[in-house]
C-alpha positions in Angstrom: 73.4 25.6 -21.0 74.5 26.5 -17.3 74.4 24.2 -14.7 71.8 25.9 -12.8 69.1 25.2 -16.1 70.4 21.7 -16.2 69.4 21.1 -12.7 65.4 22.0 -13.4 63.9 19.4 -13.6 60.3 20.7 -14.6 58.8 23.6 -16.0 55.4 25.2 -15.7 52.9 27.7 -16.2 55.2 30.2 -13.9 57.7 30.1 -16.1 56.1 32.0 -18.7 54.4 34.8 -16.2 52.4 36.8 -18.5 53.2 35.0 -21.9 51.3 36.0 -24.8 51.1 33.1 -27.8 50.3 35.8 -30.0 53.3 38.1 -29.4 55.7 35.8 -28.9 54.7 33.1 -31.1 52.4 34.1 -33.9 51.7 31.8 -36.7 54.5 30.0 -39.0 55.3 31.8 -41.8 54.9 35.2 -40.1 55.9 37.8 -38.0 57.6 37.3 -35.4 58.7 34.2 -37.4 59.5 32.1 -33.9 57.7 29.0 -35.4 59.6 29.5 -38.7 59.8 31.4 -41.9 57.2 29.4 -44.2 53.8 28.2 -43.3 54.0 25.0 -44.4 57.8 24.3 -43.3 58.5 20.4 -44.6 55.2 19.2 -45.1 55.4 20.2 -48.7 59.2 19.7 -49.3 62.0 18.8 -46.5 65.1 20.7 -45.7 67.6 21.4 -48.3 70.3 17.9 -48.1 73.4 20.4 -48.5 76.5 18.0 -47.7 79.9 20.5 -47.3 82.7 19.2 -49.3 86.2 20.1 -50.9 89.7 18.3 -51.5 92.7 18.2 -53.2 92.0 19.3 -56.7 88.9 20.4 -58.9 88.5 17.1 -60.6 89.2 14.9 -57.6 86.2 17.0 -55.8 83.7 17.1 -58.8 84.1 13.5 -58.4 82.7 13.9 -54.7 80.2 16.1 -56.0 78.9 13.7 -58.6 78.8 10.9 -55.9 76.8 12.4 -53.6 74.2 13.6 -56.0 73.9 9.7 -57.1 73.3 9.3 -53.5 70.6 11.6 -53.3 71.9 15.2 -52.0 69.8 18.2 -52.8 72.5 21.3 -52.5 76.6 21.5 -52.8 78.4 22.9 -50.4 82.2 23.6 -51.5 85.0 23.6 -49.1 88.1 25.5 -50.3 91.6 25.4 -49.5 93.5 27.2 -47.2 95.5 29.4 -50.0 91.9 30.2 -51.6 90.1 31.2 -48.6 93.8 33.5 -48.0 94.0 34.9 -51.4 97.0 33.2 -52.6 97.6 31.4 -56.0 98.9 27.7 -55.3 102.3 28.7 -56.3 102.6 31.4 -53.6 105.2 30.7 -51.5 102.8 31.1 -48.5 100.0 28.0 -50.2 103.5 25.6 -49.8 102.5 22.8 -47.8 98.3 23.6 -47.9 97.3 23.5 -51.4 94.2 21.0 -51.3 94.7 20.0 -47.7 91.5 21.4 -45.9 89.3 22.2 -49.2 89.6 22.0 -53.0 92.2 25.0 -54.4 90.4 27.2 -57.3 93.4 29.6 -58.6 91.4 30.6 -62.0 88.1 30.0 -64.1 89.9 26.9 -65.7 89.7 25.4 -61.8 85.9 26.7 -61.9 85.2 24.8 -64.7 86.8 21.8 -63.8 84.9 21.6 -59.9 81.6 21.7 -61.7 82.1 20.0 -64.6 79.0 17.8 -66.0 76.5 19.2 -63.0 73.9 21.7 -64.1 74.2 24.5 -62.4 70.8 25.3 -62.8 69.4 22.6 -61.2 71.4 22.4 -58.0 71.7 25.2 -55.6 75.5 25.8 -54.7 76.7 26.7 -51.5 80.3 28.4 -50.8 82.1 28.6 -47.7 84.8 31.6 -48.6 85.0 35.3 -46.8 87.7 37.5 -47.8 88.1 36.1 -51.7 84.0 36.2 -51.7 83.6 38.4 -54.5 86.0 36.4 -56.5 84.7 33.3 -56.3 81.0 33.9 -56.5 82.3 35.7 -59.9 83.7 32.4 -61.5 80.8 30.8 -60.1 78.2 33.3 -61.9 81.1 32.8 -65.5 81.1 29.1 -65.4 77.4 28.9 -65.1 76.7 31.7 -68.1 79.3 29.2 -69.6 76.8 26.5 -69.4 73.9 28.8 -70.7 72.5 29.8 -67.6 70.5 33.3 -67.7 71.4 35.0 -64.3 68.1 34.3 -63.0 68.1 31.1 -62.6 71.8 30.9 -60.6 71.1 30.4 -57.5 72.8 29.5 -54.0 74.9 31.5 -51.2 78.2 33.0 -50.5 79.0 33.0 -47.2 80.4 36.6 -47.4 80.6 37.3 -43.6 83.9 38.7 -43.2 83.3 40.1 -39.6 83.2 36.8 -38.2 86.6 36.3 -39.5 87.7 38.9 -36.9 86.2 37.3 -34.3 86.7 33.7 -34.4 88.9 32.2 -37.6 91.0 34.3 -39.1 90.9 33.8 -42.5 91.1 37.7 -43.2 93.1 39.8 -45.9 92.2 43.4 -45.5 91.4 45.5 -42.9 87.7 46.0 -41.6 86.4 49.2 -43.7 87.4 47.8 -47.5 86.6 44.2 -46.3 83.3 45.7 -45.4 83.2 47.5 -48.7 83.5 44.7 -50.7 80.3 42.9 -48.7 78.6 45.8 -50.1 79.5 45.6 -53.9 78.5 42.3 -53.8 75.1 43.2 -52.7 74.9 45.6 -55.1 76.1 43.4 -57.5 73.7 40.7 -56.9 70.7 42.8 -56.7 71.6 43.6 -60.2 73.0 40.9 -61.8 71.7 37.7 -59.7 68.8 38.1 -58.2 68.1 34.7 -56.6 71.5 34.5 -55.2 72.0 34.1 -51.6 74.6 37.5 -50.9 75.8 36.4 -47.3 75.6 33.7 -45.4 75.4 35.6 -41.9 77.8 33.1 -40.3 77.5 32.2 -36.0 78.7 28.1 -36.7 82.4 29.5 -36.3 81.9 31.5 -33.5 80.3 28.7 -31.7 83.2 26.3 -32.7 85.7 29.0 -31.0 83.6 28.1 -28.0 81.0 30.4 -27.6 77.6 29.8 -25.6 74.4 29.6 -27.9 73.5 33.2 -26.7 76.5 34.3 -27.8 76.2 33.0 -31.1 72.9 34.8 -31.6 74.3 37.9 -30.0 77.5 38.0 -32.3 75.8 37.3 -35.2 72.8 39.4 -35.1 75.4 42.1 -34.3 77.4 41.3 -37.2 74.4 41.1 -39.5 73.3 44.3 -38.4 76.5 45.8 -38.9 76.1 44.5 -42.9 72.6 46.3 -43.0 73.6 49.7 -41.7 76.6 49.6 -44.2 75.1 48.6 -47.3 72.0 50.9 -46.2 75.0 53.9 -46.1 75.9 52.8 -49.2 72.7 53.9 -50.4 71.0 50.1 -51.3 67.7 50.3 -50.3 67.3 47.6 -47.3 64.1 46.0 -48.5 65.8 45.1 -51.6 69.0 43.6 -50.7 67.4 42.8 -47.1 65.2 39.2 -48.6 68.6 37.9 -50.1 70.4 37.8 -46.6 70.7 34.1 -44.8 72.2 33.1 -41.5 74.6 30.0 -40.9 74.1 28.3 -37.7 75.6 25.3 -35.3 73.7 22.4 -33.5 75.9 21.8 -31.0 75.0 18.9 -28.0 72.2 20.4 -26.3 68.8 19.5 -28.3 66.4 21.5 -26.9 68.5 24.6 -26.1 69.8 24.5 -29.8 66.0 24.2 -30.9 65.1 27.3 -28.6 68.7 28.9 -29.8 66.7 29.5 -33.9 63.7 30.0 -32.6 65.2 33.3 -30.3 67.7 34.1 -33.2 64.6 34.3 -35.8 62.2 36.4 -33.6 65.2 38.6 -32.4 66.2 39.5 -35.9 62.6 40.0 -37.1 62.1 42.5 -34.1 65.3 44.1 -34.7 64.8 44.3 -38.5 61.6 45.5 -38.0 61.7 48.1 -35.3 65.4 49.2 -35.2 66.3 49.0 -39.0 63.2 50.3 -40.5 62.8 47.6 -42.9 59.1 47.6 -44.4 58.6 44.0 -45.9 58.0 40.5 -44.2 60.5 39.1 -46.4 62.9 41.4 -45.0 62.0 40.3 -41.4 62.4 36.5 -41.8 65.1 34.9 -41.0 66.5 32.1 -43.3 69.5 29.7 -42.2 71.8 27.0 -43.2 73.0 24.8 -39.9 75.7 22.5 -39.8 76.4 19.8 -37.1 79.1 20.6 -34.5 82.6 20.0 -35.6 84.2 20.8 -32.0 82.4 18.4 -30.6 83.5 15.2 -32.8 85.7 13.5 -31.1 89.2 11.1 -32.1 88.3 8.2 -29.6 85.5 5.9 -30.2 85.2 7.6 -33.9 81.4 6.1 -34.6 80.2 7.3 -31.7 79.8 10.3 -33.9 77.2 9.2 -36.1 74.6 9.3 -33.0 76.2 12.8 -31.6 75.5 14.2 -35.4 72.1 12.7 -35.4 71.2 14.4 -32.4 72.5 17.5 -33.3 70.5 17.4 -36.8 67.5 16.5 -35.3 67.9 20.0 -33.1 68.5 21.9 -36.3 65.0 20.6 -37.7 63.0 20.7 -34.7 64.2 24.4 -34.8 63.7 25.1 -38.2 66.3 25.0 -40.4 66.3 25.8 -44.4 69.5 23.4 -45.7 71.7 21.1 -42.9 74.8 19.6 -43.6 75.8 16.5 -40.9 79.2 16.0 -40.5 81.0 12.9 -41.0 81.9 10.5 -38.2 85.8 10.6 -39.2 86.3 14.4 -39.3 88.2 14.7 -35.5 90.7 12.3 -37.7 90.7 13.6 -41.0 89.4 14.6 -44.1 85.9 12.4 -44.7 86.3 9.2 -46.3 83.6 8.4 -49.1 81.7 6.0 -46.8 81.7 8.4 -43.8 80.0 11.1 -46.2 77.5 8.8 -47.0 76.2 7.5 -44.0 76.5 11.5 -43.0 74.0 11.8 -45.8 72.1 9.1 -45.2 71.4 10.2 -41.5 69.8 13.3 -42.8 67.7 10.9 -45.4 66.6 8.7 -42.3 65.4 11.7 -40.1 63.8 12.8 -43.3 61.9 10.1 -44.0 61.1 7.9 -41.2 61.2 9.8 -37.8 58.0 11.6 -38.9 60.1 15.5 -37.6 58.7 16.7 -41.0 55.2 16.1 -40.7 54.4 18.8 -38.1 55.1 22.6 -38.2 56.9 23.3 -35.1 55.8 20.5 -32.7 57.6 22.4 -30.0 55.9 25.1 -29.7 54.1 25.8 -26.3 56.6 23.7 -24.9 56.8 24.9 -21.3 60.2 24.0 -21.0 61.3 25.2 -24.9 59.3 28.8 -24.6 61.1 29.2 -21.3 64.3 28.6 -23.0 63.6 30.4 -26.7 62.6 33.9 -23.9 65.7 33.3 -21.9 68.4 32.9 -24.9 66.8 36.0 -26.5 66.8 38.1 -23.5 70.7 37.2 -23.2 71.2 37.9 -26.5 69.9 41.2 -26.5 71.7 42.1 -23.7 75.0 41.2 -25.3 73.8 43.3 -28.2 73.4 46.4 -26.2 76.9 46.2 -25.0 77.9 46.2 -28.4 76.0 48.9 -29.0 78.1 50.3 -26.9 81.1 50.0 -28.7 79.4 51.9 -31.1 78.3 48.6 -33.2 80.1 45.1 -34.3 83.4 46.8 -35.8 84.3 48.8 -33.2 83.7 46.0 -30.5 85.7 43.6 -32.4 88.5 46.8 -32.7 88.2 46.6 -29.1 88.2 43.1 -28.8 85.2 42.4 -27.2 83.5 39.0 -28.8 86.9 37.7 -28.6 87.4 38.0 -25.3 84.2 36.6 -24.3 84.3 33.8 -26.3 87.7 33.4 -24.6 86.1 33.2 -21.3 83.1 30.7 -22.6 85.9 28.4 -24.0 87.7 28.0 -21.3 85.2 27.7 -18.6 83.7 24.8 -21.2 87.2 23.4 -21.2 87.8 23.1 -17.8 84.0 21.9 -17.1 85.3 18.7 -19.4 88.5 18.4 -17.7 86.8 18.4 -14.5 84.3 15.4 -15.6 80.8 18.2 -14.5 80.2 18.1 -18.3 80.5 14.2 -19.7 81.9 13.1 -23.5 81.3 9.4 -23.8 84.4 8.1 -24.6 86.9 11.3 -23.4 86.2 11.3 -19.9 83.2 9.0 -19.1 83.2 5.0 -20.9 86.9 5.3 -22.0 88.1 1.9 -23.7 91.7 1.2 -24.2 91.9 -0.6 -27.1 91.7 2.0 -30.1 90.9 0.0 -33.1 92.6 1.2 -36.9 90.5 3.8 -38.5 90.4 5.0 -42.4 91.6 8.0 -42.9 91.3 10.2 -46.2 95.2 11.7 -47.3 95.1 14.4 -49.9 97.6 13.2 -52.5 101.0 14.6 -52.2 101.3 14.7 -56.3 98.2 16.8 -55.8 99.9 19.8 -54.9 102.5 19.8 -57.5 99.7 19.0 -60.1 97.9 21.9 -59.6 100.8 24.8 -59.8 101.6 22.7 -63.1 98.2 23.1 -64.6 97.9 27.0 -63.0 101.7 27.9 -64.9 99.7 26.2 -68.2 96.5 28.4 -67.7 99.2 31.4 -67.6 100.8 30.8 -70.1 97.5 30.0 -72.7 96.0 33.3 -71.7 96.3 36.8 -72.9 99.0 38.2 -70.5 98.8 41.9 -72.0 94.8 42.1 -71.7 94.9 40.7 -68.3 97.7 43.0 -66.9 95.0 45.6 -68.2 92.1 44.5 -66.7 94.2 44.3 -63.3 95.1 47.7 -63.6 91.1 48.5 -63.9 90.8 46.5 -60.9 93.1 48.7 -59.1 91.7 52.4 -59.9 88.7 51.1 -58.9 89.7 49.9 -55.4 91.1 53.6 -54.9 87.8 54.9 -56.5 84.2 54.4 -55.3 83.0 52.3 -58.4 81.4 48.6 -57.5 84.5 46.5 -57.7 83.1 43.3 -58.9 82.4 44.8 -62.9 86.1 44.7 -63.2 87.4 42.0 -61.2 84.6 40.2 -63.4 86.0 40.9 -67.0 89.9 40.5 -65.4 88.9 37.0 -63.9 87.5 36.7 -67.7 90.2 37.0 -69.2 92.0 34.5 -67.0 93.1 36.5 -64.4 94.0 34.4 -61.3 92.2 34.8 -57.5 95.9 35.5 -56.0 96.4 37.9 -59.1 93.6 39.7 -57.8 93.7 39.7 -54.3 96.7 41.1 -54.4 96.1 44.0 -56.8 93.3 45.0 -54.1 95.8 44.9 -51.1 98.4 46.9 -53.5 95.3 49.5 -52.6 93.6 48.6 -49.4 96.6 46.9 -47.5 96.5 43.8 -45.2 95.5 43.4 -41.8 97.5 43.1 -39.2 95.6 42.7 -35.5 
């Protein structure tokens, strides 16, 4: 928020000249969607508990898994590796040094298999970070569960899928733009065959506000990159009110409560109108806007470690007051490390407290008519949509990231934040304002350096158990196909089958589509 908003200290009736309630707020549960995308929001069931986590190897992070189910978690939400968000097996050359380090490493099916060992997957909605190796993941996802004797039905969670945002703010590419984009596309396709309840793409503006990006230019981005995914999978000749319902969005509460609230409340209405209107879409469901949020990593800071229990608190409460689906609240040690097991809890148990005893659930919306929040809500929509036009401009979200647009705005946002800190105008307790000197000994989580070694052992036995004649084949299916126009993910589905590995291929897809190099 700009200094200028900060300074207001009251807002009134002129601040919404000509406001209609009906236009601009309607009722919950419909169009424009501002005051959320169900009627009843959490007054008949809260928020989806969906805590984020991944380490070292399979086992080690079912283990994680299992313990915050005890603790009473809804969702998962896995965290992968470095080399598995990259495409490389864990005995790449390039994985040396980051095998399990920043999220658990899945090389193959017997890694699937392993992560969700003992949880039934038809019970508990699954959540997967992952971009570029998408498709290959939500594959041995979909294998393990039919393993389990799940009809495809009743599998259900989201891939985040969003590989645009990976151009724009984290990097975590492998091919360039147009078969990246392709591949987004088969797995709609793929879905709205095969898995109907799943979740195709997580719509993703948290990383783009973590590269330091104002809350308009979140919206902005992301809207622009979702619409981007509409037009191509609508070229592709999928008809938008089919795949349309299965899209979500992927947001960050960041410090700011009520301008975060107002930040989903624009982004909903925004997309609805745009959906509506500018797409062509027919059906409510294709209008609403759905969303995961997750607390504000950038923000945690290394000094005074617990003070960000109360910043995640805050920020949660923003997400919920705004009107989020599933919310994950990071834990207080993350500026330090990988979470430690009672850091993750009390993360978990801050979303059980503001479930159950600060009353937020009990009311749809209770900001609405909020003088001060319907000022805001107008405001970071009419920014938004300003920043869409420019890329419109462009000629659409590709093109301005080919230009380099978002990135170079979000340059700009970052370092006019960064100076603003360095300058004390904008305060963190215990960075610039309320320093103490002592620093006290903190836990901190270490991936096991056996880990590593461990898990190329296990991948070489997996190798060496499988079929390496019918795999070869199936790999060689998976390459006609990239050079063809068939949906890729039939035969990455029956190579990954037969034990094909994720680095085996993602590279038999760059062999065909090459990688990129900005």
């Amino acid at each position: 928020m700009t200094g200028d908003e900060r300074s207001r200290p009251e807002y009134d009736a002129e601040d919404l000249p000509g406001w209609d309630p009906e236009e601009k707020l309607g009722m919950p549960g419909s169009y424009p969607f501002t005051r959320g995308p169900y009627p009843s929001m959490y007054t008949e069931r809260p928020w989806t508990i969906r805590q984020y986590a991944g380490y070292g190897d399979a086992t080690t992070t079912n283990s994680r898994f299992r313990a915050l189910l005890d603790a009473g978690q809804t969702g998962l939400s896995v965290a992968f590796d470095l080399p598995t968000q990259m495409g490389y097996d864990s005995d790449d050359e390039m994985a040396s040094g980051e095998v399990g380090k920043v999220g658990v490493a899945v090389d193959s099916i017997a890694d699937m298999r392993a992560l969700f060992a003992g949880i039934p997957l038809a019970e508990v909605t699954t959540s997967m970070t992952i971009n570029s190796t998408a498709a290959i993941l939500l594959l041995l996802y979909e294998l393990v569960a039919t393993e389990q004797g799940i009809s495809p039905d009743r599998i259900g969670g989201t891939v985040q899928n969003d590989i645009l945002k990976e151009y724009i703010a984290r990097g975590t590419y492998i091919y360039p733009p147009g078969p990246s984009m392709r591949l987004v596309t088969d797995l709609f396709a793929y879905c709205a065959a095969e898995l109907p309840n799943w979740n195709t793409i997580s719509i993703s503006g948290y990383h783009i506000r973590e590269a330091g990006s104002t809350a308009a230019q979140e919206i902005a981005f992301t809207i622009a990159d979702g619409l981007a995914y509409v037009e191509a999978a609508s070229s592709a000749g999928l008809d938008i009110d089919r795949f349309a319902p299965r899209l979500s969005f992927f947001w960050n509460a960041h410090n700011g409560i009520f301008e975060e609230a107002a930040k989903y409340r624009a982004a909903r209405r925004l997309w609805a109108r745009l959906m509506r209107h500018r797409i062509g879409a027919t059906e409510p469901e294709s209008w609403r806007m759905r969303f995961h949020t997750q607390t504000a990593g950038s923000s945690l800071t290394a000094q005074q470690p617990l003070n960000n229990v109360t910043r995640t608190a805050y920020q949660a409460l923003s997400a919920v007051l705004g009107g989020t689906q599933s919310l994950h609240t990071n834990s207080y040690d993350e500026a330090l490390g990988l979470p430690t097991e009672e850091a993750a809890v009390v993360a978990l148990r801050t979303q059980q407290i503001l479930a159950s005893e600060t009353g937020v659930a009990e009311v749809v919306d209770p900001l609405a008519g909020s003088y001060y929040v319907e000022a805001l809500t107008d405001r970071l929509e009419a920014e938004a949509d300003a920043l869409i036009a420019r890329i419109d401009a462009y000629g659409g979200a590709v093109a301005a990231i080919e230009a380099g647009f978002q990135q170079g705005e979000i340059e700009e946002a970052a370092y006019a934040q960064a100076r603003s800190v360095e300058s004390g105008a904008e305060v963190v307790v215990g960075v610039n304002e309320f320093v103490e000197d002592h620093v006290g000994e903190q836990a901190v989580l270490k991936v096991d350096p056996a880990t590593e070694a461990a898990q190329i052992q296990g991948l070489q036995e997996h190798r060496d158990q499988r079929d390496g004649s019918a795999v070869t084949a199936a790999l060689d299916s998976v390459r006609v196909s990239a050079g063809g126009e068939d949906n890729l993910l039939y035969p990455m589905r029956e190579a990954l089958l037969l034990g094909a590995t994720l680095g085996e291929v993602s590279a038999t897809l760059e062999q065909v589509f090459g990688r990129y190099r900005p």
